[in-house]
N, C-alpha and C positions, 0 to 999 in steps of 0.2 A: 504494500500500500504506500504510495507516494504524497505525502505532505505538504504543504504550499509553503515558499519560502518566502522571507520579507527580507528584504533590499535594506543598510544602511545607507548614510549621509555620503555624500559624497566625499566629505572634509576625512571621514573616517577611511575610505576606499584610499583617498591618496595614502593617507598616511600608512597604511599595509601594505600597499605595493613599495614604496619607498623600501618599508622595512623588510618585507621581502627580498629587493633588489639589490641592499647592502648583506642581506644575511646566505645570499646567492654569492654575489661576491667572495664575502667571507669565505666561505665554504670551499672555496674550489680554489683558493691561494694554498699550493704547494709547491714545495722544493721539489730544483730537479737534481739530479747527480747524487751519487753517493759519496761517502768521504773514507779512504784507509780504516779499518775494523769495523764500519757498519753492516749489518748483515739482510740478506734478503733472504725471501721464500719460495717454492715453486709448490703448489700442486698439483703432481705430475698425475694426467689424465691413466686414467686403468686402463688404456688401450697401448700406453706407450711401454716397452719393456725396459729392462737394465735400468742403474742407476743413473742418472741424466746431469747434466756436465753445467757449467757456467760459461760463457765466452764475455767477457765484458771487454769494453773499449773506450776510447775518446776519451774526454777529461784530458787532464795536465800527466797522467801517470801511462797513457798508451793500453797496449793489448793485457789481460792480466795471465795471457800463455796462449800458448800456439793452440789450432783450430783442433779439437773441436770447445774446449776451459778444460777449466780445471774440474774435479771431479766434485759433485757435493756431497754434504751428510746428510743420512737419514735421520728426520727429528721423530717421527712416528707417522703408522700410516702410510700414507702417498706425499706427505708431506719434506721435503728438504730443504736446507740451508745451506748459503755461502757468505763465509765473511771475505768483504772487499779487500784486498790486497793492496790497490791503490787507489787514488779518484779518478773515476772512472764515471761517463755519462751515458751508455748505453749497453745492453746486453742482451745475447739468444741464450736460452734456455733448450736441449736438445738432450736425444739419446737416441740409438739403435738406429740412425739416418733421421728420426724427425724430428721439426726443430720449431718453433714460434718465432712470429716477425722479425725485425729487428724494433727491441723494446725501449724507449727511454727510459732509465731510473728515476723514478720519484720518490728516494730518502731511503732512509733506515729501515728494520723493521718491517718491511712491507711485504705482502705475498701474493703473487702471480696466478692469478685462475684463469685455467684455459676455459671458453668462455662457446669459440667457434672454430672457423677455419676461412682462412682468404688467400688465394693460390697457391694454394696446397700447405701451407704455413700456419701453425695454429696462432689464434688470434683471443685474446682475452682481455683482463682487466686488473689493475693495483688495489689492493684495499690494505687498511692498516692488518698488521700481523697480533693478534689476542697475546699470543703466550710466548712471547720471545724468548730464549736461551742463547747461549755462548757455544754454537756448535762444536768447536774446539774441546771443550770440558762437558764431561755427564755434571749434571745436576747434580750427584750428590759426590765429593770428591773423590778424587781416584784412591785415596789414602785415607778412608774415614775414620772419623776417632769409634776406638773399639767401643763394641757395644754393653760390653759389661758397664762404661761410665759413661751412659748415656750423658749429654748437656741436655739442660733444662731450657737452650732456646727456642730448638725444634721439635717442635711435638709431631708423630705422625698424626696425618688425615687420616680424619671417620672411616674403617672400612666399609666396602658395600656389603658383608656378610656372604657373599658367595665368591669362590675362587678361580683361577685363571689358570690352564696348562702354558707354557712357554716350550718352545722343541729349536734343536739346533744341528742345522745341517752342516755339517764339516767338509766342505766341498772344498777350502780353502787349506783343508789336510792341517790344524794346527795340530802338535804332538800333544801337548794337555790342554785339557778343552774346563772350565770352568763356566761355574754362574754366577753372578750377582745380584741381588736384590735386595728395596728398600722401602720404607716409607715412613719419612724423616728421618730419625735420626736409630732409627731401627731398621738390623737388618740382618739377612741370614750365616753373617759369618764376617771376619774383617778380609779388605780386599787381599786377593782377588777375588774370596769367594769359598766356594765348595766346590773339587775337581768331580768334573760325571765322569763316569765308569761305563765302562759295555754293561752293568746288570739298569745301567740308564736307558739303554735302546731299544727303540720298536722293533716292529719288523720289519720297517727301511732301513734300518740303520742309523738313524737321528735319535740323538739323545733329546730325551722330553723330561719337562720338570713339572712336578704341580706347586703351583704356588697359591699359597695359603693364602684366603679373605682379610688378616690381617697386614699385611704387606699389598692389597689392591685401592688404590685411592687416586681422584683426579688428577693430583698434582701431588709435586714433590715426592714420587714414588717411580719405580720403574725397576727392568730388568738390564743387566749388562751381559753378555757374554764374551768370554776372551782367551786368550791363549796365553794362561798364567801370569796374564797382568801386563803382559808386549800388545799384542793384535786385540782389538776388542770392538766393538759394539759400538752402535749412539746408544746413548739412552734412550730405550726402547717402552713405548707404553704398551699397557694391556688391559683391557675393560673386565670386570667381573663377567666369569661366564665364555668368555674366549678361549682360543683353543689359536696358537699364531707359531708360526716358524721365520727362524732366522737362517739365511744363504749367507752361511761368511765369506763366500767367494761375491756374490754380489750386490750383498749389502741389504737386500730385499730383507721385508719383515711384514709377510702377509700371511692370510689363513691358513691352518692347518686342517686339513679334510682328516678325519680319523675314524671314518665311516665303512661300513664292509662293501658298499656301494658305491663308488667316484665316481662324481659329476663333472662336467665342465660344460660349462654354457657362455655360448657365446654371443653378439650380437654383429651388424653389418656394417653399425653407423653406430657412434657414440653417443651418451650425452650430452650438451642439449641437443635436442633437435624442436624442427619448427612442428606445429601441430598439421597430419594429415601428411607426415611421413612416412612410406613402406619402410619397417622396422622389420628385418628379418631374424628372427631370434634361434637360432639352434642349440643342443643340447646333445653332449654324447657321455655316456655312461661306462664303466670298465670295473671290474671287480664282480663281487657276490655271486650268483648262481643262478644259472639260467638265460631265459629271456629278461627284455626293461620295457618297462610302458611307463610312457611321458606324460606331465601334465603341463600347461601355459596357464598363469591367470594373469590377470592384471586388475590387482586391488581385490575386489569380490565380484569378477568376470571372470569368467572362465574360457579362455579363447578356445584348449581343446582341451576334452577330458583324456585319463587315462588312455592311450593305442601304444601302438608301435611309433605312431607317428612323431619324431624325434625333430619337426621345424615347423614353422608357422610364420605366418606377416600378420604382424599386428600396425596398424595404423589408426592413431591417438587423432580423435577427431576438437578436442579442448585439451586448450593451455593448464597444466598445471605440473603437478610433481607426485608420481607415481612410483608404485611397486611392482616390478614385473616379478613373480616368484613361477620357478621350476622346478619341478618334482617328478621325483623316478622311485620306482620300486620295481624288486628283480622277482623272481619266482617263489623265491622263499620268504619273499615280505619284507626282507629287507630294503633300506630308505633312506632318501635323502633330500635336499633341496638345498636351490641357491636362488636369493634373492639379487635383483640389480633395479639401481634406483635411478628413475630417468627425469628428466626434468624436459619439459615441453613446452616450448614459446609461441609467443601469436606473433606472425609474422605478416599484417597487416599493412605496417611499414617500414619492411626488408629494404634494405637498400642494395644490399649484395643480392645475388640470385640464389633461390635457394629449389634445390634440385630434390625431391620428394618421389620418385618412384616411375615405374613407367607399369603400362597397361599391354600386355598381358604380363602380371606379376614376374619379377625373376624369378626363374626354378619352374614357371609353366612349361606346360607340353602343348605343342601344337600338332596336326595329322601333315605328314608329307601332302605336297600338292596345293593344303589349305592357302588363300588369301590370309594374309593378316596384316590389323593395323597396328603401330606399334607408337603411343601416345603416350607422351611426355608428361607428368604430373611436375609442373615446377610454380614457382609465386616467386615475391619480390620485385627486385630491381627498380623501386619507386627512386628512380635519379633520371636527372637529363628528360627523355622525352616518353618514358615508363614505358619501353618496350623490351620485351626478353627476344632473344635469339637462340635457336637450337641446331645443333649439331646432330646426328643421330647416324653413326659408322657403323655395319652389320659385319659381322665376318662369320662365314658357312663352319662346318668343324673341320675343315682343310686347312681351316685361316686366310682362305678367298677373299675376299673384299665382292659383296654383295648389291651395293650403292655408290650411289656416287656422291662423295661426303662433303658437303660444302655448309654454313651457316644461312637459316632460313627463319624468318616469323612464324612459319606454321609449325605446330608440337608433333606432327604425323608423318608415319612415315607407312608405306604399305611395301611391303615385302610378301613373296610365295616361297617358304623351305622345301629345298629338294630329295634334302639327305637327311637320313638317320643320328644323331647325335647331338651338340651342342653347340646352339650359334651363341656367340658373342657381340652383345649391342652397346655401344659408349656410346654413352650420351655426353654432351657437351651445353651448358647453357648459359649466355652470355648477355650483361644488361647492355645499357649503351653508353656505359663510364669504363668498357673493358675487360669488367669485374667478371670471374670465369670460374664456374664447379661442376665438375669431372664426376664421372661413376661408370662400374662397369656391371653389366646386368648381363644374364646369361637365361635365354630360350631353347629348352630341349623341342627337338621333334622326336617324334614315333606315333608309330601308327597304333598304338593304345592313348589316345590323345585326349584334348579335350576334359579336361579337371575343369570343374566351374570356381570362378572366382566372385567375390563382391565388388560390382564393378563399381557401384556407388551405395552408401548409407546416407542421409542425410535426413534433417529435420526440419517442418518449415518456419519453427522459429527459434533463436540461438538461446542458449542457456544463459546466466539463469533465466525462468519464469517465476511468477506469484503461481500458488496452487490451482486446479480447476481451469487452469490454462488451458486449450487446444492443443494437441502439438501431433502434427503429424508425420510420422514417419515413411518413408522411402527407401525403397532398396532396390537396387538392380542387379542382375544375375547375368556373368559374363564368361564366355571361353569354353563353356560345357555345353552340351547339348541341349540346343531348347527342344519343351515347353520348361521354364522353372515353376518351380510354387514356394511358399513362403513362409518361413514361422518366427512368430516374432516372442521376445520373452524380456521381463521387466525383473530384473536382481537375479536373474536365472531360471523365476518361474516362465514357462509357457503361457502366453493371454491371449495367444491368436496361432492356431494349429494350422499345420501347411494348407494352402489353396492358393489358386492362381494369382491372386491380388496383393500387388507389390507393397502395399499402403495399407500402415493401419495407425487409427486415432487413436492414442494416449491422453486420454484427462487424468494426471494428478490429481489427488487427494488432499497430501501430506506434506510437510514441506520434509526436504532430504534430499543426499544427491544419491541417483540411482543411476544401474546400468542399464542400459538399453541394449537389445540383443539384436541380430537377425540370421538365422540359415539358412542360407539357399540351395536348392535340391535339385538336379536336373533330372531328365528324363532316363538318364543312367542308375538314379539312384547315390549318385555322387555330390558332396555338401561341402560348402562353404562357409562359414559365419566372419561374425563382425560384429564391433562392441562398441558404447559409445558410453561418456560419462555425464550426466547431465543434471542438473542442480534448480531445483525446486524451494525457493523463498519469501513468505508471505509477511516476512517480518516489518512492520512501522519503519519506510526510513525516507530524510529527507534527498531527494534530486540532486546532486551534485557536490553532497554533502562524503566524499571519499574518504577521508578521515575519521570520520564517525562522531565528531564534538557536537552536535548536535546544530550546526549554522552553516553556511555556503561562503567560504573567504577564497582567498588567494591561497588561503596556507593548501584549499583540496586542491588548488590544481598545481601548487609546488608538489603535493603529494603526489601524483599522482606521474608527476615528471621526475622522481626519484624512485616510483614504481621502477618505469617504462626505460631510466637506465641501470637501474639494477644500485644505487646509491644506497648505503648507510644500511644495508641488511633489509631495505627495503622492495618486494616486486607485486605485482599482479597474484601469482600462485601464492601469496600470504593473506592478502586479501580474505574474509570470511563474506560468504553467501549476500548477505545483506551490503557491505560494504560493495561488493560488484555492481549490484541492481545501480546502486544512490552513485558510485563513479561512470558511470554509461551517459554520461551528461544528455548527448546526444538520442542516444538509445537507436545505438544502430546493432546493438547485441555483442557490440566488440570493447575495450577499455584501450584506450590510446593516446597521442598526444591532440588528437581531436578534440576531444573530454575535455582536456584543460584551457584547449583555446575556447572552449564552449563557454564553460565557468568565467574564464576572464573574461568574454565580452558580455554576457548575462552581469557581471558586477559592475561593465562600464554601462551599463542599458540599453547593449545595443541588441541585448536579444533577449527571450525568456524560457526559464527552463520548465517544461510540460511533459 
């Protein structure tokens, strides 16, 4: 339910925007360059392997080492540090060939989040760094005072009451392999520690330690591992309830699977992505006994149940921040899962081009002989004169070259496969600033062809809604044999059992975000689904009021612009249900920087919000 607002003075309007305009200012005054001993951050993307390198430059102090830097520390996590060697005003961040932009430094302290990608370079953002350390020294000294006489200045932190396994892989061959651990000023022994033993070893061969709930705490706590007190560890954190292994060869310090079942699941395209991306998600299993049967969900969607079937496209039709979890069980019931957490942008207005999938999905089968079109799913490029350009190169499984590959406005390409096997399509798509992203998608033929896909899902009006809304849904059925028919299901239940009719009406209730379902069925008997997440809120609030103070200022549409660049731990995906409805100033069912131009000229009067 939307409220009516009442318009201040205008003597009051100025005076906001002023103080807006200096507190804008304010805010965005930082140093560039870093100075000798300042230390910076990386969060090195889960896609990238090995430990990833520093290369800095420029400043008064030159290169701080030959290409590719110098090597960093692990602070925990995916997280690392480099302290600066000299002053220095620019630096890549890289590993295993890939690398981010060339970055300016902006001070101390600071941590790098890969964010995207722009010709082929990953691309991100500076934010202040929470919990700095001296990567050079663990946090609790290498030499600590025995713990027989403790001091009274460090107390340990609260344990969380549940405890943490630690495991160490010795791939780095040290001759005595030791642990260490602490919290505060308590700890399991004075350094180096306590030497592990072979009766320490799994069944890989990695020595694994349990560590007790008293020694687990936020801070001022960790594990070291070392080789007698020479080679050793960062200060390694661990959360109650973890299960983490240490690579002394490569510094890694990630999960430890310790399951009679191993998983590994993978994806096609990383973190973020724009919403209405083909997200290829697989999963392959090894261990336990027998046969595996997979499961996909996303949140309390369930893309497929239990099969054999071991890959799926999920394509996230709203922006937010999701759980994709995978689960496998072998014959004997044995079990497992791995979660991976995606975050999903509205790319409304993309300025880069952003490349989202083609039609017939990768990994489709087509019949030898068949026509087919082959259509480009891309958005963006709002620069210059907002037009995208496509590229679209086929190659036969000879490695033929099928087309004739040049840059065109139209997304389609129509191609007839001759042969049995695997074509390959690269897509290429180009805005009109240059701006250029690459994919490679792969079309089998065989003549057992024809799998249906969902060629489209869509709603006819955007989320959120207030309850008792109308909403209807659409779905089209592609690449399988027609006649389709259609079954549509709301949090998983069935509310409309298969029939010809592609549409079916949704009136909410309740307010809640729900999942939306549909399977499409061809005439083979052959099924496709598709899921959507959609958000239902009847809640009192006022029009343009995004902040939630209960008035329409400048400060919603500052807010709303530190959404939309990701500023101060602020986005869109933190936004609650009601807070979305009251920032849509516009009410075009999107939140953007429309929204705020909206608000500020509804406060100069030259519009009104309805």
């Amino acid at each position: 339910m939307v409220k009516k607002t009442q318009k201040k003075t205008s003597i009051l309007l100025v005076i906001a925007m002023l103080i807006t305009m200096f507190t804008i200012a304010g805010t965005s005054s930082i140093s560039v360059g870093a100075a000798s001993g300042d230390v910076v951050y990386f969060e090195k993307p889960t896609s990238w392997s090995g430990t990833p390198n520093c290369y800095a430059w420029g400043g008064t102090s030159g290169a701080n080492s030959a290409w590719p830097g110098a090597t960093m520390t692990l602070v925990e996590g995916n997280i690392y540090s480099y302290k600066m060697a000299g002053d220095q005003k620019n630096l890549i961040f890289n590993a295993s060939g890939i690398q981010t932009a060339d970055l300016t430094i902006t001070g101390g302290n600071q941590i790098f989040k890969v964010t995207g990608e722009s010709g082929g370079k990953a691309t991100g953002a500076w934010s202040a760094y929470s919990n700095p350390v001296d990567p050079t020294n663990p946090t609790n000294p290498t030499s600590p005072t025995s713990t027989t006489n403790p001091t009274s200045a460090t107390q340990p932190a609260t344990p969380s009451g549940e405890g943490a396994t630690a495991a160490l892989k010795n791939a780095a061959s040290w001759s005595s392999c030791y642990v260490y651990y602490w919290n505060g000023n308590k700890s399991n022994g004075t350094w180096p520690g306590v030497q592990l033993t072979d009766n320490d070893k799994d069944g890989e061969g990695n020595y694994v330690v349990d560590i007790p709930a008293e020694y687990i705490a936020a801070s001022d706590a960790g594990v070291i591992f070392n080789n007698n007190g020479s080679g050793k560890s960062a200060d390694l954190k661990i959360s109650a309830g973890q299960c983490r292994i240490y690579d002394n060869k490569t510094a890694s310090w990630t999960d430890y699977d310790t399951s009679a079942v191993k998983l590994a699941v993978t994806a096609d395209c990383v973190s973020p992505q724009y919403k209405e991306t083909d997200i290829t998600l697989s999963a392959n299993a090894s261990g336990g006994s027998g046969s595996y049967q997979y499961k996909f969900s996303v949140g309390s969607a369930v893309l497929s149940d239990y099969s054999s079937v071991n890959q799926v496209v999920w394509t996230p039709t709203t922006a937010g921040s999701y759980s994709v979890v995978v689960e496998v069980k072998d014959t004997d019931g044995n079990t497992n899962k791995k979660t991976l957490a995606y975050e999903i942008k509205d790319d409304t207005l993309a300025v880069e081009p952003v490349l989202k999938g083609i039609t017939p999905s990768t990994g489709s089968t087509v019949a030898p002989g068949t026509s087919t079109d082959v259509a480009v799913k891309a958005s963006g490029g709002k620069t210059g004169t907002n037009l995208l350009f496509y590229k679209i190169a086929i190659k036969d499984p000879n490695g033929s070259s099928v087309n004739t590959v040049y840059y065109r406005t139209g997304n389609t390409l129509n191609f007839t496969p001759t042969q049995k096997g695997t074509y390959t399509v690269d897509v290429s798509v180009q805005n009109s600033a240059n701006k250029t992203v690459t994919k490679s998608y792969s079309i089998e033929c065989d003549s057992a062809a024809n799998n249906p896909t969902v060629g489209s899902f869509t709603a006819s009006v955007s989320s959120p809604q207030p309850k008792n809304t109308k909403v209807t849904l659409t779905a089209q059925g592609a690449n399988g044999t027609a006649p389709y028919t259609y079954e549509y299901t709301v949090n998983g239940s069935v509310v409309k059992a298969y029939s010809a009719t592609n549409t079916y009406v949704w009136q909410p209730t309740a307010d809640g975000i729900y999942t939306l379902g549909v399977t499409v069925k061809d005439s083979a008997g052959k099924t496709a689904a598709a899921t959507m997440q959609y958000t239902i809120s009847t809640t009192e609030y006022v029009l343009g009021d995004a902040n939630a103070d209960g008035v329409v200022n400048l400060r919603d549409a500052l807010y709303i612009q530190k959404c939309m660049a990701l500023l101060d731990g602020y986005s869109v995906d933190s936004m609650t249900a009601t807070q979305k409805l009251a920032a849509d100033a516009n009410k075009d069912g999107s939140i953007n920087l429309r929204d705020a131009l909206k608000i500020q000229q509804y406060l100069a009067g030259k519009t009104v919000l309805e």
